[in-house]
C-alpha positions as CSV (number, residue, x, y, z in Angstrom):
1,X,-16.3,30.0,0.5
2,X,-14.3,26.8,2.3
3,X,-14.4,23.4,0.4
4,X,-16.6,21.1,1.8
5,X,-14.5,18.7,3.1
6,X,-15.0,14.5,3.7
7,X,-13.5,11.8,5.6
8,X,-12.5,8.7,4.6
9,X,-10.6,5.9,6.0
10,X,-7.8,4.5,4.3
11,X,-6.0,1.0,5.1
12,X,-2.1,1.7,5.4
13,X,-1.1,-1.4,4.1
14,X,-2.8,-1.9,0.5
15,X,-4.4,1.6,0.1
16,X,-8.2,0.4,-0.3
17,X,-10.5,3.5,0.7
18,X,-13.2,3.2,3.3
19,X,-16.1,5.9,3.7
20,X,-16.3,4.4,7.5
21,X,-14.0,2.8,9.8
22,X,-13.3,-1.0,9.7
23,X,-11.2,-3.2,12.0
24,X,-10.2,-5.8,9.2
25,X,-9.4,-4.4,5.7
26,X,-11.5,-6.8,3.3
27,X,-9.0,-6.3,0.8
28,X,-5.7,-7.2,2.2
29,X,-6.6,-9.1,5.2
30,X,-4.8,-6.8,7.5
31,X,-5.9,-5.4,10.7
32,X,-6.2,-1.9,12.1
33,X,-4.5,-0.2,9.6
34,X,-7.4,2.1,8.6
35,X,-6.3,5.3,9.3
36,X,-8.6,8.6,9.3
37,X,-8.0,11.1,6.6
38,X,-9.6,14.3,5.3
39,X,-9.6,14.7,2.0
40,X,-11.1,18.3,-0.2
41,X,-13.6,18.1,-2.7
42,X,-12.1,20.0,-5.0
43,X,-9.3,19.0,-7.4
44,X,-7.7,21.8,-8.5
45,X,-4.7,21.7,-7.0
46,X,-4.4,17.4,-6.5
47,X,-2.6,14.9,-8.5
48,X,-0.3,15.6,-11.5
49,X,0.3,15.7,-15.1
50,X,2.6,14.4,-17.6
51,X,3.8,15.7,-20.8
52,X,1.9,19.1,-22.6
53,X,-0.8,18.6,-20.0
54,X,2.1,19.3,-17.4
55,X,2.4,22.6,-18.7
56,X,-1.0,23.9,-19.1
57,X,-3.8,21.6,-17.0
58,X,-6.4,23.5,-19.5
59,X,-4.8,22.3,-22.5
60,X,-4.9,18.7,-24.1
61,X,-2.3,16.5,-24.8
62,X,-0.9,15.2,-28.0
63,X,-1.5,12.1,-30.1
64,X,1.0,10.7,-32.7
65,X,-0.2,7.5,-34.8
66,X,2.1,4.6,-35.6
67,X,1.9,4.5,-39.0
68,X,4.0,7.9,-38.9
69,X,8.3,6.7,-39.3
70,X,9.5,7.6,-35.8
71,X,12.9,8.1,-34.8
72,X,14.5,5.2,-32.2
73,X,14.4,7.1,-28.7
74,X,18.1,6.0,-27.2
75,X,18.3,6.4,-23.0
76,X,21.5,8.0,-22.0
77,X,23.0,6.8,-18.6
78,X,24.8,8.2,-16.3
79,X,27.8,5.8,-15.0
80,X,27.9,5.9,-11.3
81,X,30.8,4.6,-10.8
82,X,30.1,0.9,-9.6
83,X,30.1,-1.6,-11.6
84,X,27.7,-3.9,-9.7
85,X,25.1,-0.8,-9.3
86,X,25.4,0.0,-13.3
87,X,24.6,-3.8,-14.1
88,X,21.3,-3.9,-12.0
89,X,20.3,-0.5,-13.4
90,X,20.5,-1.9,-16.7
91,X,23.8,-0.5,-18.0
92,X,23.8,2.6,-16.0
93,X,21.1,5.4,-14.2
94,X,18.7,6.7,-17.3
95,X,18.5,10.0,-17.8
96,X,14.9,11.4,-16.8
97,X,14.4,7.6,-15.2
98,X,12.0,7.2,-11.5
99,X,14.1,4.8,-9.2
100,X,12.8,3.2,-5.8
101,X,15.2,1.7,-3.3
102,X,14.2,0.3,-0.6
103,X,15.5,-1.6,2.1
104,X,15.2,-2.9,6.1
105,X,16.6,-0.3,8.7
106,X,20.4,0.0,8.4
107,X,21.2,-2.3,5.8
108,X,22.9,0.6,4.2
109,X,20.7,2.1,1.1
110,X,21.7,5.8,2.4
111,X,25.4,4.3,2.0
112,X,24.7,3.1,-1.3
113,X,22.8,5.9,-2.4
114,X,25.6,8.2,-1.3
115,X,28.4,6.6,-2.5
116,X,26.4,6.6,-6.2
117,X,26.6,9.9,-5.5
118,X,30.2,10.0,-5.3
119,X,30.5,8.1,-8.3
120,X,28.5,10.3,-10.2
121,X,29.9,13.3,-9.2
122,X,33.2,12.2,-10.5
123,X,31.7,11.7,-14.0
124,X,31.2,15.5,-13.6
125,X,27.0,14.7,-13.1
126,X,25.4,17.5,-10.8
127,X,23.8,15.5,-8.3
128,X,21.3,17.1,-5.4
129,X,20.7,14.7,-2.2
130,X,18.1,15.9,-0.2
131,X,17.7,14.1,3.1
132,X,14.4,14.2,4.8
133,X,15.4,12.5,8.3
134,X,19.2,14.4,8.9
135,X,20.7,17.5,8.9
136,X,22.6,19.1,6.4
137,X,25.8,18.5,9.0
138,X,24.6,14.9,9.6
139,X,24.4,13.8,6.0
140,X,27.6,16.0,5.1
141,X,29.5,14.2,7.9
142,X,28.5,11.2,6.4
143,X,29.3,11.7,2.9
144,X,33.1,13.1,4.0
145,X,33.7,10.2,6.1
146,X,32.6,8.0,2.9
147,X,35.3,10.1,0.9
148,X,33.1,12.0,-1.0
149,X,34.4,15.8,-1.1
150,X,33.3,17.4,-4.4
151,X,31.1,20.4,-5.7
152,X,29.4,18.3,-7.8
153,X,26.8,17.0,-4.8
154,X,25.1,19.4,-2.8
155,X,23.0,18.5,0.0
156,X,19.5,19.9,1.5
157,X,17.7,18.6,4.4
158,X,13.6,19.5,3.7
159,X,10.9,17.8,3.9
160,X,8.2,19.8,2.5
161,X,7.6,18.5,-1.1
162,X,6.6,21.8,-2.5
163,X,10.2,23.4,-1.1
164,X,12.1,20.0,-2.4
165,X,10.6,20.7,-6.2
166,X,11.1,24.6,-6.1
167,X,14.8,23.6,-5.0
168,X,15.3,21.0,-8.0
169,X,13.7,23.6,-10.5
170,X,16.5,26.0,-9.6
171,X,19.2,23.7,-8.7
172,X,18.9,21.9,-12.2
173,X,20.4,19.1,-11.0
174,X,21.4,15.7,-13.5
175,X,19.7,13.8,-10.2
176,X,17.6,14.0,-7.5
177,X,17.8,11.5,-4.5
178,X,15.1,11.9,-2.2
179,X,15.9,10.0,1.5
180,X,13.1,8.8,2.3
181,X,9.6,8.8,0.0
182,X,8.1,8.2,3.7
183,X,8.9,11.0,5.3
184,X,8.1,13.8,2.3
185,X,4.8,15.4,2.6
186,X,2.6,18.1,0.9
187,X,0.8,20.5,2.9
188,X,-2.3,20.8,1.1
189,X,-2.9,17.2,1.8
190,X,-4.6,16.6,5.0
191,X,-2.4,13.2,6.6
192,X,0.8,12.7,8.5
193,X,3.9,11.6,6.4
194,X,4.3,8.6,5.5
195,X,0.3,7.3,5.2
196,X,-0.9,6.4,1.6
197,X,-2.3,9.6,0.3
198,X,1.0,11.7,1.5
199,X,2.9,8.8,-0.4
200,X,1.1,8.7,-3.7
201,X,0.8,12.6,-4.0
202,X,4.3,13.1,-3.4
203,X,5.7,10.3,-5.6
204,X,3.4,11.1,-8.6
205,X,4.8,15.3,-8.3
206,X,8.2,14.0,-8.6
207,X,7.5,11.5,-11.1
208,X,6.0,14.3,-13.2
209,X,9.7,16.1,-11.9
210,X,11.7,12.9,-13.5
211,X,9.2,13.1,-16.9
212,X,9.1,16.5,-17.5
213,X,12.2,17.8,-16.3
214,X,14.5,15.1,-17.2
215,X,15.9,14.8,-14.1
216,X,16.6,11.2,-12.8
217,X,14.8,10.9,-9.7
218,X,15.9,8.1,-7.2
219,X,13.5,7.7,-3.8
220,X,15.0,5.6,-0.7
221,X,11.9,3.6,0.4
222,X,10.8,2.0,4.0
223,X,9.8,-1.8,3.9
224,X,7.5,-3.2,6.0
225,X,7.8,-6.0,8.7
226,X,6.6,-8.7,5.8
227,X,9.9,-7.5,3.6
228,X,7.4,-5.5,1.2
229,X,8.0,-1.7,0.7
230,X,5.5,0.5,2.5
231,X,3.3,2.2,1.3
232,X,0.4,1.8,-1.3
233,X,1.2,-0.2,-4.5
234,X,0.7,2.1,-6.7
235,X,4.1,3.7,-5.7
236,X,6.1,0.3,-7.0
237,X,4.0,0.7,-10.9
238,X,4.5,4.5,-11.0
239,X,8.2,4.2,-10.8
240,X,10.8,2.8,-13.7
241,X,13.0,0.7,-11.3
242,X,12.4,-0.9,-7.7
243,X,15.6,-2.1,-6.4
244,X,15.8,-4.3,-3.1
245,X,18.8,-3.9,-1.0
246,X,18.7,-7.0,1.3
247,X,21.4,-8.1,3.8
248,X,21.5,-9.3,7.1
249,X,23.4,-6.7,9.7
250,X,25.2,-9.4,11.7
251,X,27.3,-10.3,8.4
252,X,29.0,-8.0,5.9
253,X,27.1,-9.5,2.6
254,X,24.8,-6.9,0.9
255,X,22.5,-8.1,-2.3
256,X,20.8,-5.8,-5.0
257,X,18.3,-7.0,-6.6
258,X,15.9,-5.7,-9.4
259,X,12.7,-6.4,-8.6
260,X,11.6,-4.1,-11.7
261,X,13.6,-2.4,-14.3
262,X,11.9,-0.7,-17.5
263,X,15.7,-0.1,-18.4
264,X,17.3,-3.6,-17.9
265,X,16.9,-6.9,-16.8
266,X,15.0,-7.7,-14.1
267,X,16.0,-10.2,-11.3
268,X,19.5,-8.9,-11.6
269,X,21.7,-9.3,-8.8
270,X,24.6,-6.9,-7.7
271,X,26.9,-8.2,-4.2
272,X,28.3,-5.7,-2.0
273,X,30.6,-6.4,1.3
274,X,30.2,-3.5,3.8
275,X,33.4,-2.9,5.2
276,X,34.8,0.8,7.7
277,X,34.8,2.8,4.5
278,X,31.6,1.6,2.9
279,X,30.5,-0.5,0.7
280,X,32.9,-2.5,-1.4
281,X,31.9,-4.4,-4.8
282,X,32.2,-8.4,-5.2
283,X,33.5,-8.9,-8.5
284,X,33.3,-12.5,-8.9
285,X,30.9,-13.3,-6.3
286,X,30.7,-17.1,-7.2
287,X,34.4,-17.4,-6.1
288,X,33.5,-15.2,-2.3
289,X,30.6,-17.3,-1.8
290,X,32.4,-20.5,-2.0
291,X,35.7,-19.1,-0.1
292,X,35.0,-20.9,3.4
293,X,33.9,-24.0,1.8
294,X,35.6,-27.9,2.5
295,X,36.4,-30.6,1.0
296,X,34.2,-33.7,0.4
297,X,31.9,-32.1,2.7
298,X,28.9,-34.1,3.8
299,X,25.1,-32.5,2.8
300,X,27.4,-29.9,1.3
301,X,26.8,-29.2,-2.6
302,X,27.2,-26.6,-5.2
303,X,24.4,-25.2,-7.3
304,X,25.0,-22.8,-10.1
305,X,22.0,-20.0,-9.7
306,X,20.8,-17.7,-12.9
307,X,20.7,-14.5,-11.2
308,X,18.8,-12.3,-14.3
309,X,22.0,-12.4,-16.9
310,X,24.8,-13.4,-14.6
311,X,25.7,-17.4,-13.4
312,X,26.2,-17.2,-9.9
313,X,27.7,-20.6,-7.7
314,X,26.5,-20.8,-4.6
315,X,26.6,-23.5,-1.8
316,X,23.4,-25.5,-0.4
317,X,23.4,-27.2,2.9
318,X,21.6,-29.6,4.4
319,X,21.0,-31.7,7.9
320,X,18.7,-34.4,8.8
321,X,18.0,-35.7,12.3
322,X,15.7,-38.3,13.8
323,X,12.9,-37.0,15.7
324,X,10.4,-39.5,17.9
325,X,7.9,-36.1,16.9
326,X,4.5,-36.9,14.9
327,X,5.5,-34.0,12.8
328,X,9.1,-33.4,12.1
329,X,10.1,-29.8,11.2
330,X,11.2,-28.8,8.1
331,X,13.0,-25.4,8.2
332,X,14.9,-23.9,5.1
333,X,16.7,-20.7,4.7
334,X,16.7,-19.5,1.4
335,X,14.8,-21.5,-0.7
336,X,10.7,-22.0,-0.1
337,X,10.0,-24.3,2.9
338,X,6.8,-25.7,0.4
339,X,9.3,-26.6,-2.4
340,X,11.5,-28.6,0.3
341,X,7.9,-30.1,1.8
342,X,7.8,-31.8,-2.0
343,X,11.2,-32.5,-2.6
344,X,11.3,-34.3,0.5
345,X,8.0,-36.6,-0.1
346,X,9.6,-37.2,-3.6
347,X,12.4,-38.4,-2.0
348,X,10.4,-40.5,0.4
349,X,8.2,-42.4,-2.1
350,X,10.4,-42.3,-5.1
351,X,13.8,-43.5,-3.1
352,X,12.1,-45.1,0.2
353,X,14.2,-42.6,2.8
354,X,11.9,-42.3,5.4
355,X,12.1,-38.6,6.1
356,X,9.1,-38.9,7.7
357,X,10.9,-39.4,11.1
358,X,13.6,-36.8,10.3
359,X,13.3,-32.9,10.9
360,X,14.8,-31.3,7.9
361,X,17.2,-28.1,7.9
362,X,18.1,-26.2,4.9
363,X,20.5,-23.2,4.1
364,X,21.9,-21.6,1.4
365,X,25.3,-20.0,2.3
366,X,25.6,-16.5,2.3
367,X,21.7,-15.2,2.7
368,X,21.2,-15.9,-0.9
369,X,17.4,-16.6,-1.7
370,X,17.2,-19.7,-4.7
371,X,13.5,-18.8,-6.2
372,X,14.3,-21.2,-9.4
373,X,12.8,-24.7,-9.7
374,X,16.4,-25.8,-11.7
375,X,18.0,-26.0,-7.6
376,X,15.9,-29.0,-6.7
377,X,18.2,-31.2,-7.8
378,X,21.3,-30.0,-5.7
379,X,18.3,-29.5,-2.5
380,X,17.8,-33.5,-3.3
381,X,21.3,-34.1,-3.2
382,X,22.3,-32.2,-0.1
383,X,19.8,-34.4,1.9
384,X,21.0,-38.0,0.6
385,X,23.8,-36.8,1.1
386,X,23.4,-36.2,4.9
387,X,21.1,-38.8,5.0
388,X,23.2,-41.5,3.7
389,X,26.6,-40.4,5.4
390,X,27.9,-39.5,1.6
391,X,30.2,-36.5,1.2
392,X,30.0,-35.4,-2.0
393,X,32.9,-34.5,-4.2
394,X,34.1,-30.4,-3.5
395,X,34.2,-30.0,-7.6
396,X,30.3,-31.4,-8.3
397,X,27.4,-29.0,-9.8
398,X,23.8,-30.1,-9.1
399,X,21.4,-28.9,-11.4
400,X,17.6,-30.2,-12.5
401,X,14.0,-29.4,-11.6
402,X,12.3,-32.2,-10.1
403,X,9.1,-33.5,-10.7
404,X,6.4,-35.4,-8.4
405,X,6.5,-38.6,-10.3
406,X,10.1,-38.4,-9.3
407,X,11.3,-37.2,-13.0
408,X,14.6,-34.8,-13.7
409,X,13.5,-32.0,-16.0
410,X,15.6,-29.7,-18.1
411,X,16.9,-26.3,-16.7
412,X,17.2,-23.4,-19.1
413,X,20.3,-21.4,-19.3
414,X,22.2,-24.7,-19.1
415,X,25.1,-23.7,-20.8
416,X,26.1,-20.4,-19.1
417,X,25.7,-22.2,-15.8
418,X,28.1,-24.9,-16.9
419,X,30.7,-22.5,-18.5
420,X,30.8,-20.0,-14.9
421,X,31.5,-23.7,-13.1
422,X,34.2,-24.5,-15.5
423,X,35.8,-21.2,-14.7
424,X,36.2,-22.1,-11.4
425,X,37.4,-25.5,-11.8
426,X,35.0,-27.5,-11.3
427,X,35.2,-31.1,-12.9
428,X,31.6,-33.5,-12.1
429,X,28.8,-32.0,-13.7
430,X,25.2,-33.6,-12.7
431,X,22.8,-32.3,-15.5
432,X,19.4,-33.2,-16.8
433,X,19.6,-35.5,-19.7
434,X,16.8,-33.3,-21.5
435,X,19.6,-31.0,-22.0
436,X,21.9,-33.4,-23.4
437,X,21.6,-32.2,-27.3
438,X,22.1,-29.1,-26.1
439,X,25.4,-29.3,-24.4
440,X,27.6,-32.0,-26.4
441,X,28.7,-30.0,-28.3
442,X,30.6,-27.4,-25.8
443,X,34.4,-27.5,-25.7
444,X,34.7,-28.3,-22.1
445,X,32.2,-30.8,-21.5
446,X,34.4,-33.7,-23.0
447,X,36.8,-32.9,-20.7
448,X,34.7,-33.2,-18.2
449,X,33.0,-36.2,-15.7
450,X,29.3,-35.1,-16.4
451,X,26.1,-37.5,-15.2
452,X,23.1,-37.5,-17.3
453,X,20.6,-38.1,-15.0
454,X,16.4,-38.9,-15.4
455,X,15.1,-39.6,-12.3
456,X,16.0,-39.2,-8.1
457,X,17.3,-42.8,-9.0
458,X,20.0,-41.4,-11.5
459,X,20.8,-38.8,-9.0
460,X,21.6,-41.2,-6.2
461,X,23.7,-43.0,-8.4
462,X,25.4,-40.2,-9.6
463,X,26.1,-39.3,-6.0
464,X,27.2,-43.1,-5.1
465,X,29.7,-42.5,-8.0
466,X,31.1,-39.4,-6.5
C-alpha cells in the first residue's frame, strides 16, 4: 500500500513550514519564497542518527555520567598546507570535523578548497573532492593548472547523495569536500536541489558521515543576495565551522573569516591575494594593507583592528563636502553607516562642526569590514581631519570607543594592538586614558609620543599636536 502523501509549503529563505500557500512569510518578512513540496508520512527512511543509534535505528543510545574520571578527548588536525587557512580553522582541519564555506559567485572557494586539497595531499591525507556542478575533466583541469598532480586526491562528479556516501564508505577517504551543499539531492525526498528540505536532509546524512565515520567533511555553500548562506539555518548550527570567503572580484584581496569555529577562535581572519596561479597567502597583512599609503595624508588615519587573536593595521578614510541638501548623505564602506550617523552628531554637539551641511564618505582600505566599537576614535579623526584641512601624521594609531556624551572609553586588547603598531614603526599613539594603568608599564611606550585622551576634545587636540 503507497504512503499517503501531504503538501506543504516551505519559505526558501528561513525554512518556516506552511500547510497552505502564503505570499509574505510571517516569519522572515520575505516574499514569495514559499515553495510547494511533498513530503511522506512515513519516517522510516528520513533524517539521521548519530552515534550507536547510527548503527542500529532500533537500538538506544548510551549515557555516561560525569561523576565517572573521563579521559581528555584531543582533536587531531590535519595541516593543509596554508598557514592562513590552518589559523582560521583553529590550528588545522579536525579530524571527523563538519566545515561550511561559503562564498559570493567566483570569489574563489572552489580555489581555495582545491588548493587545501593540494596541501593535504602533500601531508600524505587521502582526500576525495566530489564536484556536483563540473566534470570530472573540468575539475581535474582545474586542479592541474593549480599544480596539484598527486594520487592522494581523487575526484568524482555526482550529485546524488546516496551515490556520494556509498563512494566515501569505500573510498575511505581522510576528507570529503562536497562542491556545493546546493546542488546535492536525495531521491527519496520529493524537492528540487537546492530548496530547504533537499538541504537539511543531505547535510544532516553527511554530518552523520563526519560523526560516525571520522571523516572530515567540508561543504562549499551558496550565499544569498543579502550576503547570508542559503539555505535554512539549521544548516549553519548542524555544522562545526562556517567560514566566509569574502572579496570583491575587481581587486585581488580575498578575506577568511570564521563566522563559527567549535575548534578555534571565532572572528579569525586569514588574507589571501589571488594571483594566475591561485591563491597566494599575506603574511603580514598589516604591512600590504598599508603598502599604497602617503604621507601626512589628509582624512587619512591608521587604526589597529583585533581580528579574533591576530592585531591587524588597517587604513580609514574619510571625505566631507558641503551640500545645500536638507539631508546630507552619509555613506560608509566598511564600517556601519548607523555607527557613523552617531559619531558624526557627537562630533556636531560635542565639538560644534556642523556636519549637518556636509555629506559624509567613509572607507576602510582594502574591503576590510571594522565591526568593533574601539575604531570610533580613528572614524572621528579621519573626519576632523578632512574637515579641518589637518593631515595627520603617516606614523599615528587611533584607537577608543566613543560615547554620546562625547566620552573616550577603553578598548580591550590594548596592548597587542600597540605592540603590532610598534612593529611597523609607528611612533604617535592616541589611546584612551582608561587604559593608562594598563600600558605604562610596556617597554616601548616610553619611547614613544602617546596622547592620553578623554573626550572628542582631547582627540582634537591630539590631532592639533600632530
Amino acid at each position: 500500500m503507497k504512503s499517503k502523501r501531504k503538501t506543504i509549503f516551505t519559505c526558501q529563505n528561513c525554512g518556516a513550514q506552511r500547510a497552505r500557500y502564503e505570499g509574505k512569510c510571517s516569519d522572515c518578512g520575505e516574499w514569495n519564497t514559499f515553495v510547494e513540496e511533498k513530503m511522506a508520512s512515513s519516517t522510516e527512511n528520513r533524517g539521521w542518527a548519530l552515534g550507536q543509534a547510527a548503527a542500529d535505528r532500533k537500538g538506544t543510545s548510551s549515557t555516561v555520567t560525569l561523576d565517572q574520571r573521563l579521559e581528555e578527548i584531543e582533536f587531531p588536525r590535519f595541516g593543509t598546507g596554508s598557514t592562513e587557512l590552518d589559523r582560521v580553522l583553529g590550528g588545522g582541519l579536525a579530524h571527523g570535523s563538519f566545515v561550511l564555506l561559503g562564498g559570493a559567485p567566483g570569489v574563489g572557494k572552489s580555489t581555495l578548497l582545491m588548493q587545501m586539497a593540494g596541501g593535504l595531499a602533500r601531508e600524505k591525507t587521502q582526500v576525495l573532492y566530489v564536484s556536483c556542478e563540473e566534470s570530472v575533466a573540468q575539475t581535474g583541469t582545474r586542479a592541474q593548472r593549480l599544480g596539484i598532480r598527486s594520487a592522494n586526491v581523487e575526484v568524482a562528479s555526482e550529485s546524488n547523495l546516496e551515490l556520494i556516501l556509498d563512494l566515501a564508505k569505500s573510498k575511505r577517504p581522510h576528507v570529503l569536500i562536497v562542491d556545493s551543499i546546493q546542488t546535492v539531492f536525495r531521491p527519496d525526498v520529493e524537492a528540487a536541489p537546492g530548496s530547504v528540505s533537499q538541504v537539511r536532509e543531505c547535510a544532516g546524512h553527511l554530518m552523520s558521515l563526519a560523526k560516525n565515520e571520522g571523516i572530515a567533511v567540508v561543504l562549499i555553500g551558496h550565499i544569498t543576495k543579502d550576503g547570508a548562506i542559503a539555505g535554512p539555518k539549521v544548516l549553519e548550527h548542524m555544522v562545526d565551522c562556517v567560514l566566509s570567503f569574502e572579496g570583491d572580484t575587481a581587486n585581488n584581496f580575498r578575506l577568511l573569516r570564521a563566522l563559527k569555529n567549535r575548534f578555534g577562535a571565532t572572528h579569525e581572519l586569514g588574507v589571501f591575494r589571488m594571483i594566475q596561479s591561485g591563491l597566494e597567502e599575506v603574511t603580514n597583512p598589516s604591512e600590504f594593507f598599508l603598502a599604497e599609503r602617503g604621507e601626512n595624508l589628509v582624512g587619512s588615519v591608521v587604526y589597529a583592528s583585533m581580528e579574533g587573536s591576530r592585531p591587524m593595521l588597517c587604513e580609514v578614510q574619510a571625505l566631507t563636502l558641503s551640500t545645500p541638501m536638507a539631508m546630507p548623505r552619509r555613506t560608509s564602506l566598511g564600517i556601519e553607516v548607523n555607527r557613523l550617523h552617531m559619531i558624526a552628531a557627537v562630533l556636531d554637539r560635542h565639538l560644534n562642526l556642523q556636519l549637518s551641511n556636509s555629506d559624509i564618505f567613509i572607507n576602510v582600505v582594502g574591503g576590510l569590514r571594522l565591526e568593533e566599537p574601539s575604531s570610533d576614535a580613528a572614524v572621528a579623526a579621519a573626519i576632523l581631519s578632512t574637515e579641518g584641512r589637518r593631515p595627520v601624521h603617516a606614523k599615528s594609531v587611533f584607537l577608543g570607543e566613543i560615547g554620546l556624551t562625547g566620552e573616550i572609553r577603553a578598548v580591550s586588547f590594548a596592548e597587542q594592538r600597540m605592540r603590532e603598531a610598534d612593529k611597523l614603526g609607528f611612533t604617535h599613539f592616541v589611546i584612551p586614558a582608561a587604559n593608562r594603568k594598563h600600558l605604562v608599564e610596556l617597554p616601548f611606550v616610553a619611547q614613544k609620543k602617546v596622547s592620553w585622551i578623554r573626550s572628542v576634545q582631547d582627540l582634537q587636540s591630539a590631532l592639533l599636536g600632530n
